[in-house]
C-alpha positions in Angstrom: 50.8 86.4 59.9 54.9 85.9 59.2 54.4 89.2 58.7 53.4 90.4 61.9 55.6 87.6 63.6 58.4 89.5 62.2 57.3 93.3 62.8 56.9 92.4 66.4 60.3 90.8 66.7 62.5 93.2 65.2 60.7 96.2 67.4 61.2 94.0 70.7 64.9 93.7 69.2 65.6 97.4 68.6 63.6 98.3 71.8 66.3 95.7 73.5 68.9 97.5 71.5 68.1 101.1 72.2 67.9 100.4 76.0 71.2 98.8 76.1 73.0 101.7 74.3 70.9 104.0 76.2 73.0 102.7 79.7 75.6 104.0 81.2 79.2 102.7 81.0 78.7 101.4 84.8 75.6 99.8 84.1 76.2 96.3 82.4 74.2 94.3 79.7 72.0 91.9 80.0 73.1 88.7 81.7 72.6 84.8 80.9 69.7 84.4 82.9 67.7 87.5 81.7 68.0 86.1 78.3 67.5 82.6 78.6 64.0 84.3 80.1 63.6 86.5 77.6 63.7 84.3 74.5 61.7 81.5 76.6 58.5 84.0 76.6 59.5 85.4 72.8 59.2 81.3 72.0 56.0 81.1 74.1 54.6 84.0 72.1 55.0 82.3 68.7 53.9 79.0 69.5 50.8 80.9 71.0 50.5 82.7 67.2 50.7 79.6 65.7 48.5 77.4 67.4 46.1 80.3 67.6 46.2 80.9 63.9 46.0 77.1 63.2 43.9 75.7 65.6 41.6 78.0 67.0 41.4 80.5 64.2 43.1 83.8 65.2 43.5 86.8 62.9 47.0 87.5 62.1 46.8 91.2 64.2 45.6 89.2 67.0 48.5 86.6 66.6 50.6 90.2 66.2 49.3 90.9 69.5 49.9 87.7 71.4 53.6 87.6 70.0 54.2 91.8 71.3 52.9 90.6 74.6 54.9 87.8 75.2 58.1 89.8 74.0 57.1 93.0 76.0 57.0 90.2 79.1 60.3 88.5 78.3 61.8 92.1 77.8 60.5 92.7 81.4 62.7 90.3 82.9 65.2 91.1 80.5 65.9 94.6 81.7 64.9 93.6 85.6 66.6 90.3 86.4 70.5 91.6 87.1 73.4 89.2 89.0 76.6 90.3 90.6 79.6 88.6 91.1 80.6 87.3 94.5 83.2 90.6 94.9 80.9 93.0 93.7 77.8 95.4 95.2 75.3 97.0 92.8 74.3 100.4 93.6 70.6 100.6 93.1 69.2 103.8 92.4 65.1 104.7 92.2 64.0 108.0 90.2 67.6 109.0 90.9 67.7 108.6 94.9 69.7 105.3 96.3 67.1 102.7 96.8 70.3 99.9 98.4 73.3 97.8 97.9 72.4 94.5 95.8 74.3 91.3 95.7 75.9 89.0 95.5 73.9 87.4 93.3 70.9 87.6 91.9 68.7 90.3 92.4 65.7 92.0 91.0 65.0 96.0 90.2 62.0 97.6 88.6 62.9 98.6 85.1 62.6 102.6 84.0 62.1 103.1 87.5 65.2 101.5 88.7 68.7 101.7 87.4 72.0 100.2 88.4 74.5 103.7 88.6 77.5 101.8 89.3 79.3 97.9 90.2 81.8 97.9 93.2 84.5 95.9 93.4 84.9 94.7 96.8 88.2 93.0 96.4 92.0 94.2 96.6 93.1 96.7 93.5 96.7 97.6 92.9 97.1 101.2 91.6 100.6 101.2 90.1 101.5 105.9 90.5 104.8 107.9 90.1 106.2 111.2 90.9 108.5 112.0 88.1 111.1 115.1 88.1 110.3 116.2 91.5 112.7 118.2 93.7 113.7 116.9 97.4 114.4 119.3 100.1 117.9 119.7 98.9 116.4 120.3 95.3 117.2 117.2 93.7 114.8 115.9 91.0 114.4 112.9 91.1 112.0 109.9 89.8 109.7 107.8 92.0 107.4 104.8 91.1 105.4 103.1 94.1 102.3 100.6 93.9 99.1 101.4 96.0 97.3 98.1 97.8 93.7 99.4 98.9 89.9 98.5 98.9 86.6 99.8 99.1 85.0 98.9 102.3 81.7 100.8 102.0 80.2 100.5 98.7 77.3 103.2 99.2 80.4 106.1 100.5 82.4 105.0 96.9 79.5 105.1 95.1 78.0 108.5 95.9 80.5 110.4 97.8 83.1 110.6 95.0 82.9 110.8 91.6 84.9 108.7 90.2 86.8 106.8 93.1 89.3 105.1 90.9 90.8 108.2 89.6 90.3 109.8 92.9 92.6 107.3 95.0 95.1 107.7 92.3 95.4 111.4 92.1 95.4 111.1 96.1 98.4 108.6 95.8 100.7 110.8 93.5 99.9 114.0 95.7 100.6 112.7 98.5 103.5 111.2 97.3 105.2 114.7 96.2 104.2 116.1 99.0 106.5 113.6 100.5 109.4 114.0 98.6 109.5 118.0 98.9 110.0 117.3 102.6 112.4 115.2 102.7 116.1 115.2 101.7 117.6 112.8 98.8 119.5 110.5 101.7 117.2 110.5 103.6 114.4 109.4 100.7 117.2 106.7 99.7 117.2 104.9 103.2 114.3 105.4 104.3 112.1 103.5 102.4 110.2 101.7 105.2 109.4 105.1 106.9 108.0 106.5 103.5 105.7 103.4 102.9 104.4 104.2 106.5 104.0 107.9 106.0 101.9 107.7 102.4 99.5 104.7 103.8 98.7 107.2 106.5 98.3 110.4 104.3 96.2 108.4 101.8 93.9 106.4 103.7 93.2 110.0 105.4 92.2 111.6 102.4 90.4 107.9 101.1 88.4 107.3 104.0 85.3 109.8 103.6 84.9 108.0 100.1 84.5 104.3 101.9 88.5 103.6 100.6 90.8 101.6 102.9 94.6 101.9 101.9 96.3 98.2 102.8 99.9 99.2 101.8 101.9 101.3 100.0 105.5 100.0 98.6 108.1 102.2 96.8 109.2 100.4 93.6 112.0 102.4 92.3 114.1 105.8 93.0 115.4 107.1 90.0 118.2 110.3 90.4 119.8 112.0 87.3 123.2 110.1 85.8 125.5 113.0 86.8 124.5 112.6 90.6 124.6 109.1 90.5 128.4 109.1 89.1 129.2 111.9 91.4 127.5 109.9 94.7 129.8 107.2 93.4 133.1 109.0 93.2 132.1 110.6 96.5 131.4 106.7 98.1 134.7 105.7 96.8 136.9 108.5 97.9 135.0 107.7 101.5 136.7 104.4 101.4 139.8 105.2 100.1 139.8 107.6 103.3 138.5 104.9 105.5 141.7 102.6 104.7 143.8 104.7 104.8 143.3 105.9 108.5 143.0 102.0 109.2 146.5 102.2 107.8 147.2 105.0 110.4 145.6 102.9 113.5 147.6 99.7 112.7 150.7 101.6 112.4 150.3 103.5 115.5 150.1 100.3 117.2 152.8 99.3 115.5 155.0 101.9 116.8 153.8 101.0 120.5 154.2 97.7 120.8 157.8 97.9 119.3 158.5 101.0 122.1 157.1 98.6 124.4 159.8 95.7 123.0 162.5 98.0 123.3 162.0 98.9 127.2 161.9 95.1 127.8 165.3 94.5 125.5 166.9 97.4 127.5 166.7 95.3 130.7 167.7 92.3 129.6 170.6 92.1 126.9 170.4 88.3 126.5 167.1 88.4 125.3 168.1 90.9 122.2 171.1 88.7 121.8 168.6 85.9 121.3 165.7 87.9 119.5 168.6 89.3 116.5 170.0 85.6 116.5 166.2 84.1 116.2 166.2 87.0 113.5 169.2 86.2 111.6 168.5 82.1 111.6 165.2 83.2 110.3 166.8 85.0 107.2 169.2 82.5 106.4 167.4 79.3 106.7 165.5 79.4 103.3 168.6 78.3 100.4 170.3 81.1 98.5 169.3 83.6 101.2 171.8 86.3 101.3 171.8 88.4 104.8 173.8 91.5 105.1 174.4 92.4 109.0 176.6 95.6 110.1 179.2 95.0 112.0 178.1 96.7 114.7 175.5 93.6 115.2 178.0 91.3 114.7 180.7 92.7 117.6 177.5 93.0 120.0 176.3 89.7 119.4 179.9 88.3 119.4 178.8 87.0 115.8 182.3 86.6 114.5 183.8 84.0 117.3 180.3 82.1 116.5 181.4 82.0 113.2 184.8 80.8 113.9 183.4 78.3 116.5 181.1 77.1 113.4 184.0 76.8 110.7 186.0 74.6 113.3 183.2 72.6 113.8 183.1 71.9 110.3 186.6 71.3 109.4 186.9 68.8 112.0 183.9 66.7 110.6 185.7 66.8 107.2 189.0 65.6 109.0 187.3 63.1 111.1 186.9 63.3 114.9 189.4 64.4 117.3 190.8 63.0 120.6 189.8 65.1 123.3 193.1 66.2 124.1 193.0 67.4 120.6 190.1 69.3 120.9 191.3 71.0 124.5 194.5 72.0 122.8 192.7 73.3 120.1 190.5 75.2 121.8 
């Protein structure tokens, strides 16, 4: 009776085992609650041998018999009894033509006729793609990395339309995205990054769409040019500023130059006010200690500099000799 008991459990485990390898990479193993079925009616099946045997006399084929039964019923459910997630859809197929969308769940198929061909993911996948050495308009090469946001809103159109859609929306992305760059020129691929986004979400979800793919976004990462460019773009930026200051330089002496033309036509006018401006001048060079102040002598006879200077010296020798009377001072000067 053990025997038999253990024929009938290792052929219900290798029929288990050959259907499970025998399933495609899409289709999954059993789950939790298929088990928990299936070694319920496998337990059934023995107790059923060994009370038989025991207490109502069975042979051991017929205990055999009862214990296949039970297992052939537990693998039943094993194979038929399926649950997916709460973000996936389970593409049921019957003799090969699409029987419905399943989940999520639990859900039931009919096993050998039925078969689960493939599990969408209904959520949000990130495809991380690059373009790398590809020429610009201007026949640059350069190196681009960008990150794909899409999703699959119809899970029949993913499932039978296209292949594999995974590797399709990817080889889409990095067409497209070559595509791009041939058309455009390296500035304008270096500013315009918000454009590009724009321009590939449209391309893709164009080429996406018959296979039930919605693109969400599309963000460029990275643009990498060759070293040699980049040090040359650099030497060319900074020569541009260089160039840039300098004819700043130009504009501020330019207006230099006119406002002092415009000083001199109101000093022409008005000699009192020069007098007063090269005096305002000179006190401003000689007011700081130790300042030394060399004036032509030209200045000096036009702003009648030298009687100043003898007015000053008087002024000063009389403070050291104490103050005068005022006839004293009239006689002096």
């Amino acid at each position: 009776m053990m025997s038999a008991f253990r024929t009938a459990i290792t052929a219900t485990t290798a029929g288990a085992s050959d259907s499970g390898r025998a399933t495609s990479g899409a289709q999954r193993q059993a789950n939790s609650v298929s088990l928990t079925v299936f070694f319920v009616f496998l337990v059934i099946g023995i107790l059923f041998a060994i009370v038989g045997t025991n207490v109502y006399g069975l042979t051991d084929d017929m205990a055999g018999l009862g214990v296949a039964a039970f297992a052939l019923i537990g693998t039943y459910f094993l194979f038929a009894l399926k649950i997916a997630n709460q973000w996936e859809k389970a593409v049921v197929l019957r003799f090969g033509k699409f029987r419905g969308l399943y989940g999520p769940g639990l859900f039931w198929v009919v096993p050998i006729m039925d078969s689960v061909s493939s599990w969408i993911d209904s959520r949000t996948i990130v495809t991380p793609f690059a373009a790398q050495k590809t020429l610009t308009r201007d026949t640059v090469p350069v190196d681009v990395d960008a990150v794909l946001f899409w999703v699959v809103w119809d899970a029949q159109k993913a499932a039978l339309e296209v292949k594999d859609y995974e590797a399709a929306v990817d080889w889409a992305a990095q067409t497209a995205l070559r595509d791009i760059i041939g058309k455009m020129l390296l500035a304008d691929l270096l500013v315009g990054r918000e454009a590009i986004d724009q321009e590939l979400q449209k391309i893709i979800d164009e080429r996406t769409t018959p296979w039930g793919v919605s693109v969400t976004s599309v963000e460029i990462r990275d643009i990498v040019i060759p070293q040699s460019l980049e040090e040359a773009m650099s030497r060319q930026a900074q020569a541009e500023r260089e160039r840039q200051a300098r004819v700043i330089l130009g504009e501020s002496e330019k207006q230099i130059a006119e406002s002092f033309a415009q000083a001199s036509e109101a000093y022409a006018d008005n000699p009192t006010a020069l007098h007063l401006r090269a005096m305002n001048m000179l006190f401003e060079g000689l007011k700081d200690k130790g300042a030394l102040v060399i004036v032509p002598s030209s200045a000096v006879d036009t702003m009648n500099l030298g009687g100043m200077a003898g007015l000053v010296s008087l002024a000063k020798a009389s403070g050291r000799a104490g103050p005068l009377s005022a006839s004293e001072t009239t006689t002096q000067g």
